[in-house]
C-alpha positions in Angstrom: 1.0 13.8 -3.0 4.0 12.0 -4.1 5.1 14.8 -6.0 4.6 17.3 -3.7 6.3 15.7 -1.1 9.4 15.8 -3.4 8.9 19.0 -4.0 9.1 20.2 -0.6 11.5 18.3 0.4 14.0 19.6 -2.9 13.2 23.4 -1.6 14.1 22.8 2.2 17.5 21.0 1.4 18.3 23.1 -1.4 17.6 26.4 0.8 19.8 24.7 3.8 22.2 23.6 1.3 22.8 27.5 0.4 22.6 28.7 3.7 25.4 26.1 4.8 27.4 26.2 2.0 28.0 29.9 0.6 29.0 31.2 4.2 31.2 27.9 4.2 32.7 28.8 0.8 33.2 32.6 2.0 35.5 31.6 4.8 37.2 29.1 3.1 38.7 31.9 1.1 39.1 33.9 4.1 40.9 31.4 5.2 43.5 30.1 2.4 43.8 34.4 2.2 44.9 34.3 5.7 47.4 31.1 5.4 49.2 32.8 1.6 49.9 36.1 4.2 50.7 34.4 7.6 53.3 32.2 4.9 54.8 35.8 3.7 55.4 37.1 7.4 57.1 34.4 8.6 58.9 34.5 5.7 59.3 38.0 6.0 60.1 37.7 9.6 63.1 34.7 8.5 64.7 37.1 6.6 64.9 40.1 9.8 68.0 38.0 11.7 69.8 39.1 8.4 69.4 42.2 8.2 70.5 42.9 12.2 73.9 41.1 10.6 74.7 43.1 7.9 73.4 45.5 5.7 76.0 45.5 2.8 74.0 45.7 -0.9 75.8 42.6 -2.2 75.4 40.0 0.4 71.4 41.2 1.2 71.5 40.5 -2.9 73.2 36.8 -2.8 70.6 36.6 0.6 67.7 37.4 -1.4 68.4 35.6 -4.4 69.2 32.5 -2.7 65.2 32.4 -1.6 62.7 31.2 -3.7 60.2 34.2 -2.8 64.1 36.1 -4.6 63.9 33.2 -7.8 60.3 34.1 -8.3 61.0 38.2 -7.8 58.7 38.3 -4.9 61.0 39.4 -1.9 62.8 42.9 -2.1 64.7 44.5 0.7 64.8 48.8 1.4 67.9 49.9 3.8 67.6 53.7 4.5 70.6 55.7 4.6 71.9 57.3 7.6 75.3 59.2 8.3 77.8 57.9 5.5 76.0 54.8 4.7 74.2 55.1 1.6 70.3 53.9 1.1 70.3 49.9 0.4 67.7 48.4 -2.7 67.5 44.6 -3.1 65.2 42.7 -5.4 62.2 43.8 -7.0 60.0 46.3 -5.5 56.4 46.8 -6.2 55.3 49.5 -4.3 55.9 53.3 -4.5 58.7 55.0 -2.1 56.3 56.6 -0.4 54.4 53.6 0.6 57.8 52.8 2.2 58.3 55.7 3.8 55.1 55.8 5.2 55.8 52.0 6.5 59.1 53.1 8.6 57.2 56.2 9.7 54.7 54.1 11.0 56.4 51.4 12.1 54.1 48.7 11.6 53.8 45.8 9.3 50.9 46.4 6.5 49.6 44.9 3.9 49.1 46.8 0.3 47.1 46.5 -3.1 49.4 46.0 -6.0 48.6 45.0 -9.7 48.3 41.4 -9.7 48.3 40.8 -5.8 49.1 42.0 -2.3 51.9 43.3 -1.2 53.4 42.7 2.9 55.4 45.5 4.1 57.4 44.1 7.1 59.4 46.4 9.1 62.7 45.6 10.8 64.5 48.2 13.3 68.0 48.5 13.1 71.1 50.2 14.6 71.8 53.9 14.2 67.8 54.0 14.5 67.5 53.2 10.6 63.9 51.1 10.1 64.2 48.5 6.7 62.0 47.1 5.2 61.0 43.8 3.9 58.7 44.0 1.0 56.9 40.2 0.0 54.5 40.0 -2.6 51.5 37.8 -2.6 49.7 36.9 -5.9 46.3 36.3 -6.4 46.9 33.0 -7.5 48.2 32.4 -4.3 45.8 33.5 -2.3 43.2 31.4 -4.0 44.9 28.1 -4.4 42.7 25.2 -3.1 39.9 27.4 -2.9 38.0 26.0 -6.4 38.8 23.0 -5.1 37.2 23.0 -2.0 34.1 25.0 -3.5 33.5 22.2 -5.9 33.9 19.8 -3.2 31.3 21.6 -1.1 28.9 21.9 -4.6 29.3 18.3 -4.9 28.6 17.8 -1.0 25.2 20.0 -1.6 23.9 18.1 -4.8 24.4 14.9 -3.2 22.7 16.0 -0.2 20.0 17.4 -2.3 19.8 14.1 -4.3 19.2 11.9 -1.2 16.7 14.2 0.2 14.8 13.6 -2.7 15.2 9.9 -3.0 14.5 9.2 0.3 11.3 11.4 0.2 10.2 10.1 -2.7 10.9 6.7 -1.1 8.3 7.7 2.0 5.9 9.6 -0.4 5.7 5.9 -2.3 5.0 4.4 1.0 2.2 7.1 1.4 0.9 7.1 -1.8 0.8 2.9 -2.8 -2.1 2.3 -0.1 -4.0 5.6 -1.6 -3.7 4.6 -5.4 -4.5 0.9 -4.0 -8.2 2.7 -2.2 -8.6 4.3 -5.4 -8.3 0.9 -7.6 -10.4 -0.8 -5.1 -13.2 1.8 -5.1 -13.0 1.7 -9.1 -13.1 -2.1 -9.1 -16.4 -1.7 -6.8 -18.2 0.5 -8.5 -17.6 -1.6 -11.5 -20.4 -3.8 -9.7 -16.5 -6.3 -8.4 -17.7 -6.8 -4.9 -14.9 -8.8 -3.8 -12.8 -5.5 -4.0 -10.7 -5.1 -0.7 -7.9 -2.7 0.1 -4.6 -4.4 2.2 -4.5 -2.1 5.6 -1.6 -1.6 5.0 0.2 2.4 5.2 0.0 5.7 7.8 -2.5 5.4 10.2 -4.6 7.0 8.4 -4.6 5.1 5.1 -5.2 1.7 7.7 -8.1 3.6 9.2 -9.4 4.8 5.7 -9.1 0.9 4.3 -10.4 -0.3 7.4 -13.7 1.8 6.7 -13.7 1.1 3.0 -13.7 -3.0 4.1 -16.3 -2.5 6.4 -18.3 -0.8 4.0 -17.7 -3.3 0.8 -18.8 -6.0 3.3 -21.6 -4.3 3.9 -22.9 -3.6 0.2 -22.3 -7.2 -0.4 -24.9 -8.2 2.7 -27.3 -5.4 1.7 -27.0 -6.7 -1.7 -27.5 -10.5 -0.7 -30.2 -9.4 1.3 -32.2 -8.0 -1.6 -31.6 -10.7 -3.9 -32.9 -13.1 -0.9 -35.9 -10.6 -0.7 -36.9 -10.2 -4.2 -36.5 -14.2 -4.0 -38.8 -14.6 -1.5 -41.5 -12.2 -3.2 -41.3 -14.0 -6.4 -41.8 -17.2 -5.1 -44.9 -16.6 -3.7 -46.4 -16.0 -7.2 -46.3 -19.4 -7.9 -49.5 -20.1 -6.3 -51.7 -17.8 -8.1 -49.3 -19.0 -11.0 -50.3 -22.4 -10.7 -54.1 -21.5 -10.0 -54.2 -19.7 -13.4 -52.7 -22.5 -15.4 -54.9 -25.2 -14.0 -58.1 -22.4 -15.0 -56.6 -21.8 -18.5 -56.4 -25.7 -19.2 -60.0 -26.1 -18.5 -60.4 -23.5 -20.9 -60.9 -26.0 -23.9 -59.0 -25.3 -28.0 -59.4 -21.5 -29.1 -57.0 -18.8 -30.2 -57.5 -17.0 -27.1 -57.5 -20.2 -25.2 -53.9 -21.0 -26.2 -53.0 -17.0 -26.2 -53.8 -17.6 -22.3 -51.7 -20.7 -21.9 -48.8 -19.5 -23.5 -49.3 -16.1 -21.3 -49.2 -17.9 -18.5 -46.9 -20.0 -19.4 -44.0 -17.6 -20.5 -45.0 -15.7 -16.7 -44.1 -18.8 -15.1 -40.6 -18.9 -16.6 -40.2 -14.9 -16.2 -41.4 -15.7 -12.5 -38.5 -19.2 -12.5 -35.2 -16.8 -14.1 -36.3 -13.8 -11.1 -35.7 -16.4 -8.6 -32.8 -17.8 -10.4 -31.5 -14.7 -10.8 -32.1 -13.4 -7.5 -30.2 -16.6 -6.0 -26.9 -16.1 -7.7 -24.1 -13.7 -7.2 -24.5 -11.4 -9.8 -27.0 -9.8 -12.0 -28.5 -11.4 -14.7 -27.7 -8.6 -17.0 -24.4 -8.3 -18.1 -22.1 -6.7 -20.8 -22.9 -8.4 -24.4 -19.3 -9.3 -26.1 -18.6 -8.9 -29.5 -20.8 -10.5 -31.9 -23.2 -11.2 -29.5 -26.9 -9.8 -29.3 -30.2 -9.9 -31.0 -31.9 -9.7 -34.0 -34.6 -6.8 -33.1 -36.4 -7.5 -36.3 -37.1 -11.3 -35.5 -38.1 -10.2 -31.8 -40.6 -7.3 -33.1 -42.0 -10.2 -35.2 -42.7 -12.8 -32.4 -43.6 -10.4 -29.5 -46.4 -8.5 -32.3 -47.2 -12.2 -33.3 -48.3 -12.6 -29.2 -49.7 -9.3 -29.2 -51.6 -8.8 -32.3 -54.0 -11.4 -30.7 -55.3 -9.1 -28.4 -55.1 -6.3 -30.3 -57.4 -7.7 -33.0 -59.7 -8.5 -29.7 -60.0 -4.7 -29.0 -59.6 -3.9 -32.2 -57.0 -1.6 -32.3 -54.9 -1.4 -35.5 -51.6 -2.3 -35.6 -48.9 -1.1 -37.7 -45.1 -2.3 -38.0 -42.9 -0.9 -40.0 -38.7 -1.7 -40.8 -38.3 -5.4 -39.5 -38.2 -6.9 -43.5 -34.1 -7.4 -42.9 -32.1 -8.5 -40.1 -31.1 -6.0 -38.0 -28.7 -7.0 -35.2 -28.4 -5.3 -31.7 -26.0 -5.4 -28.7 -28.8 -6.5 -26.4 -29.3 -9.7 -24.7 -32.6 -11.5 -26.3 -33.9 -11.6 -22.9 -33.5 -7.9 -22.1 -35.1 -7.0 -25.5 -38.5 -9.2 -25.0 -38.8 -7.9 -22.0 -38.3 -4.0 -23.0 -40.5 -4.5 -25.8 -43.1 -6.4 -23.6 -43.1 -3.6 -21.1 -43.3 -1.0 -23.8 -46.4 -3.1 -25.8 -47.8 -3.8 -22.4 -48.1 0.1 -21.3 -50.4 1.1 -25.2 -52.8 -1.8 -24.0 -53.0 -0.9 -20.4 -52.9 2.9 -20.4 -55.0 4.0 -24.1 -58.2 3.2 -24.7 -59.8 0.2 -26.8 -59.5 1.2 -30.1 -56.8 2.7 -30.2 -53.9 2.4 -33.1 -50.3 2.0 -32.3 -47.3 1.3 -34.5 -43.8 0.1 -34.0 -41.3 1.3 -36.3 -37.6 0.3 -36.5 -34.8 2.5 -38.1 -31.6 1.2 -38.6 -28.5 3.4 -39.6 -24.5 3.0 -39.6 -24.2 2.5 -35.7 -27.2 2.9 -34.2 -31.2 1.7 -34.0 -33.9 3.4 -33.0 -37.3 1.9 -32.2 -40.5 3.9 -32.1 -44.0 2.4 -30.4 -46.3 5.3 -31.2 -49.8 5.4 -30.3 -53.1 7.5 -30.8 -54.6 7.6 -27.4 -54.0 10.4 -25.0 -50.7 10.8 -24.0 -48.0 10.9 -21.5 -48.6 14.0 -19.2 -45.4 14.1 -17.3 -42.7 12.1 -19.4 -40.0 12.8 -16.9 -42.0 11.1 -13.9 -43.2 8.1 -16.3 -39.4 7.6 -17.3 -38.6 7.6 -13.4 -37.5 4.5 -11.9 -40.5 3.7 -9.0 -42.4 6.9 -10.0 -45.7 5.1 -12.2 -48.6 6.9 -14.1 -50.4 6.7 -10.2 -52.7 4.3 -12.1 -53.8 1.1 -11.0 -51.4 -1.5 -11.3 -48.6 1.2 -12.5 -45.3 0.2 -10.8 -43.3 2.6 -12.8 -40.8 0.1 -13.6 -41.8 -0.6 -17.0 -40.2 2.1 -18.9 -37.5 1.8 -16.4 -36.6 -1.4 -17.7 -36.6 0.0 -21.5 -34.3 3.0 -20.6 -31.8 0.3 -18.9 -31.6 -2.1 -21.7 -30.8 1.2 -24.0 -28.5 2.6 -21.5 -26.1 -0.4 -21.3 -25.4 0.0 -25.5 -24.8 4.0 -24.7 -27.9 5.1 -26.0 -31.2 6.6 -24.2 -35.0 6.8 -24.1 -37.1 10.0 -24.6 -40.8 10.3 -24.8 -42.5 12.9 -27.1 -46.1 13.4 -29.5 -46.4 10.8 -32.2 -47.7 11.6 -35.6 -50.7 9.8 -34.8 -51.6 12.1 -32.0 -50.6 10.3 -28.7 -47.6 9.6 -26.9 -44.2 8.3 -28.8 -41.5 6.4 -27.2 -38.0 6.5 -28.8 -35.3 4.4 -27.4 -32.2 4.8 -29.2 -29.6 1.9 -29.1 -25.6 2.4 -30.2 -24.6 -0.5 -32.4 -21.3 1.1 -33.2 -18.0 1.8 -31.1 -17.3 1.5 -27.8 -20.5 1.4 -26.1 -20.6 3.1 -22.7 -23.2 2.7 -20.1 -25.3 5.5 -18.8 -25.4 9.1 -20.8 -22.1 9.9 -21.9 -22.9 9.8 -25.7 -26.0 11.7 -25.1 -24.9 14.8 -27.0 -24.3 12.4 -30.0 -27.4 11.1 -29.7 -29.3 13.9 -30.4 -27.7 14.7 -33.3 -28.5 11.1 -35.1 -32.2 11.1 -34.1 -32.5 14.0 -36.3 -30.9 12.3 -39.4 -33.2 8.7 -38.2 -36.0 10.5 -37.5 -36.8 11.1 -41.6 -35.7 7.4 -42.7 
């Protein structure tokens, strides 16, 4: 906008600027034309009194030459003859005879075209009805003096025109455009997930309406948000009476692996119940952007999560495989965030397949990214697209459709993604694919890229 205010503004004062100033610059020479021959009449005409004096040859000669038009050979003087008095020529003429002829004939002062200028004819009657006369020539030099100077005094008028038309509208186009990049910078900073973004109302009328609106509307994300966080508060706190019923059943339930499996289930719910309300209480989500360094090692979490479930797997004797957590293998995810993907992923083979039924968990790690693969050999995902959706659910009892939500969250934030296809053992497989190298951006920008690396991971 800034720009093109400039813009305009440069072609309307350049367009004025030649409309003003070539007409100007025409009759400027017009006019220092006009001065260089009014100066040769009245010279011409000083010289007439002379000539109604005397016409004798040598004292029209000392007359002429005492002149400066005479010095510079500009002035001559034609007497006719008539009777006995023989024809009188003084100085230096530049026209033809006949041009002179035709001048007495006529009777009229004119002004000719010779080589190097203009030539002014003036006529003067005398006695014995004889007509001289007085030739003055004009040179182009003449005719154009001051006239370069005055066009490059009306060029210099123009481009300083044109100069301050542009500062000053690029001065109001700043005005106009400060408020607009300052709306654009706060709409970034809030859709960064900065809800204290505001936007001065400041500018046209229009910019202090538009920031008005975008004010009104930050405030209002910022009390819808609050008002969530307050409600998913609320909702988790009342767990913590069928919380506290479970855990006063699993202490009666006496020593036993499945005894203390329950305890420490309901134990770890109670402080997954504890961070929602914590996290639901503070300004901002619990989740945020892992620095360098920082992360997981997804080895030792596959470890301890198939640790907790390999208890009920050996109850419903399903066999269990796990494959790529002997070495370290270090992720860009928040422990947290990874128990609880892996949880939710774990948590769908045992409540969706069969008893029975094998699953494995595989982990390959190459030069910047990890994949993870829980397989299993019961019947399948029908619609992966509606199992991946946030809300959507299997339609099962006690589906939310959150679980694999969460997974393709966790991998989102590192760059990576989440697809669901057929395992090798006949059932459903659930990739997630997690960038450990670069810039990591959030969502699916590197999607094309990932598909080309699952290929190469998918034969380690």
């Amino acid at each position: 906008m800034r720009w093109a205010l400039v813009k305009v503004c440069l072609a309307v004062t350049t367009m004025v600027v030649v409309a003003f100033a070539v007409p100007l610059g025409l009759v400027i020479k017009e006019m220092a034309r006009d001065r260089a021959i009014s100066d040769a009449e009245r010279q011409a005409a000083a010289f007439a009194p002379m000539l109604t004096i005397t016409t004798d040859e040598d004292r029209l000669a000392g007359a002429v030459a005492s002149t400066d038009l005479g010095e510079k050979r500009r002035m001559a003087v034609h007497v006719p003859a008539a009777g006995d008095r023989e024809s009188v020529e003084v100085g230096h003429q530049r026209v033809s005879d006949q041009i002179i002829s035709n001048s007495r004939s006529y009777a009229r002062t004119s002004i000719m075209k010779v080589e190097g200028g203009s030539a002014l004819l003036h006529v003067v009657g005398l006695k014995y009805n004889r007509v001289a006369v007085v030739e003055v020539f004009v040179p182009d030099e003449e005719v154009g003096k001051g006239v370069t100077m005055a066009w490059l005094v009306l060029a210099g008028v123009g481009v300083g025109l044109v100069i301050g038309s542009v500062a000053v509208a690029d001065r109001l186009g700043g005005r106009m455009v400060q408020p607009a990049q300052r709306l654009v910078g706060a709409a970034g900073e809030l859709g960064e997930g900065k809800l204290g973004a505001r936007v001065p109302e400041e500018g046209p009328k229009e910019l202090r309406l538009a920031a008005v609106a975008f004010n009104s509307m930050a405030d209002q994300v910022v009390q819808l948000l609050a008002n969530e966080r307050e409600l998913a508060a609320d909702l988790s706190h009342r767990l913590r009476t069928p919380l506290t019923v479970l855990r006063l059943n699993a202490a009666s339930l006496g020593d036993g692996p499945a005894a203390e499996q329950t305890r420490a289930a309901v134990h770890q719910l109670e402080r997954e119940v504890d961070t929602i309300i914590r996290t639901a209480r503070e300004a901002k989500p619990q989740t945020a952007a892992v620095g360098p360094g920082a992360g997981c090692d997804v080895a030792e979490v596959i470890r301890e999560r198939m640790d907790f479930w390999s208890a009920l797997a050996e109850d419903e004797g399903r066999k269990v495989r796990v494959a790529g957590v002997e070495r370290p293998v270090r992720i860009p995810v928040a422990r947290p965030d990874l128990v609880a993907a892996l949880d939710a992923l774990l948590g769908n083979v045992f409540r969706h397949t069969p008893e029975g039924t094998a699953f494995a968990v595989d982990v390959h790690n190459g030069d910047d990214a990890v994949i993870v693969l829980v397989s299993d050999a019961g019947p399948g995902i029908a619609d992966p697209t509606a199992a991946i959706t946030r809300g959507a659910g299997s339609g099962k009892e006690g589906s939310t459709g959150l679980g694999l939500d969460i997974v393709r969250r966790m991998a989102e934030a590192t760059g990576g993604d989440v697809r669901i296809g057929h395992s090798v053992l006949g059932g459903a497989e659930i990739r997630v694919w997690i960038q450990v190298g670069g810039a990591r951006v959030p969502g699916r920008a590197h999607r094309g890229k990932a598909r080309k690396r699952r290929f190469a991971l998918r034969r380690a």
